[in-house]
Structure formats: C-alpha cells, structure tokens
N, C-alpha and C positions, 0 to 999 in steps of 0.2 A: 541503396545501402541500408541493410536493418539497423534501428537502432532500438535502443531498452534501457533499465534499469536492474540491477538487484539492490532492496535494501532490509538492512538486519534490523531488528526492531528488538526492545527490550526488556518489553513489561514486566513488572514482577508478577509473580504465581499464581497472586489473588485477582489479578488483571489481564492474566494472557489469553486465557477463553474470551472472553467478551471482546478484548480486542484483535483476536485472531479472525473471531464473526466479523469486524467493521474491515480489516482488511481481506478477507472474502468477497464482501460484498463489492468494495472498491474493486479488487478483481476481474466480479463479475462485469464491472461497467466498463474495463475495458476492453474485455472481450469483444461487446456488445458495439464496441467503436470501428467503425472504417479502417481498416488496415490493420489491424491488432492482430500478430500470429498466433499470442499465447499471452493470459497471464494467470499466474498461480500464486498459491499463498503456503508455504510449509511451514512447520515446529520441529526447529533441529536442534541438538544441547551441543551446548559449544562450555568452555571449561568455568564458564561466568554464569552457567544453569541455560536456562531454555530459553529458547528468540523466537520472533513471529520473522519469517524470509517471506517477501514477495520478490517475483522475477517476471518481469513484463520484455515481451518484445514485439517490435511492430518492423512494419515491410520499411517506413524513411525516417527521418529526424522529424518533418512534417507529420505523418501519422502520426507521434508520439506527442506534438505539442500540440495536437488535435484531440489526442484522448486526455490531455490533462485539461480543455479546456473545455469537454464534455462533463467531467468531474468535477471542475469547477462552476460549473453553470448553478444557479440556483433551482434548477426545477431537479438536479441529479442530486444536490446538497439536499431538497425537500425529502425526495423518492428516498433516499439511504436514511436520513432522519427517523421518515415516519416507520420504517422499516428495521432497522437495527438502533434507535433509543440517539440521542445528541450525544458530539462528542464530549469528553469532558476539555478545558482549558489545556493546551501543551502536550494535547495525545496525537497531533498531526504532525508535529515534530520530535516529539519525545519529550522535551523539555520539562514535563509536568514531574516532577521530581517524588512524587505520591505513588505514583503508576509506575513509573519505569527507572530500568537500573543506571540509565544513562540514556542521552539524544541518541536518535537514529543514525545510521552510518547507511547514508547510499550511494552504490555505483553507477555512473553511466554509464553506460554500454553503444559501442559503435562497430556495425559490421564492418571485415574488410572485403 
C-alpha cells in the first residue's frame, strides 16, 4: 500500500526562493531513499499569494518512515546544511513568523 505526503508551505516573497532550494533539496533526499516513487517540490498561487508544495510518495507506510529517518540522520542534516546554508529557527514547521504567512499544512497520504 503507497503511502505519501503533500504539504503546502508559506514563506513570504522575500523567503520563497531560498526556501523552495531547502525543500528541493529535501526532495532530492528522498528520492535518493529505498522505496520512494516520487518526490517533487512546486510554486503554485493560491488566493493568500504563492506556496512552496511538496508531494512525496513511496511504495509502504515503512518506506516512508524510512525516508524521514534518512532526513533526519545527522550525516543528511550535515550533507543539506553544508550545501543549501542552515535552516533559520521555525522554518521546518513554519512557525517562524518572520518567514512565513502561516505554519505548514500537511497531508498524509494512504494508497487504497
């Protein structure tokens, strides 16, 4: 049974570039994971201006808590660091009230 994610993300304007590169890169990692079908990152305007969308799907519920604990290792937290800059405080949830319009909103996703 696949399972996934999509989630909407909401930096403001001056923040959506740089953080649309960190969820890229995130992306990228779990591609790059055991079971991952797919994951991508778009820019789509919804009526509150522009979002960062990522949409992840993997082959079980296992793959999926497999690719977040790939993400969460510290050698893939180094890799992404030295690579796309730290994140700033409350940008892994949204919460950083500087950055974004509002916290994230995400779905999970369950094949039938």
């Amino acid at each position: 049974m696949n399972a996934g994610f999509i989630a909407y993300h909401y930096p403001y304007a001056d923040y959506r570039d740089e953080f649309a590169r960190h969820v890229a890169g995130v992306a990228r990692v779990f591609r790059n994971t055991p079971g991952c079908l797919s994951a991508d990152c778009w820019i789509t305007t919804t009526p509150d201006g522009e979002s960062v969308v990522s949409i992840v799907r993997t082959e079980s519920p296992q793959a999926l808590e497999a690719a977040f604990a790939t993400l969460r290792s510290p050698e893939t937290e180094q890799e992404l660091e030295a690579e796309l800059g730290a994140s700033p405080p409350g940008s892994v949830d949204g919460t950083n009230t500087e950055l974004f319009a509002r916290p994230h909103v995400v779905h999970p996703l369950t094949g039938l």
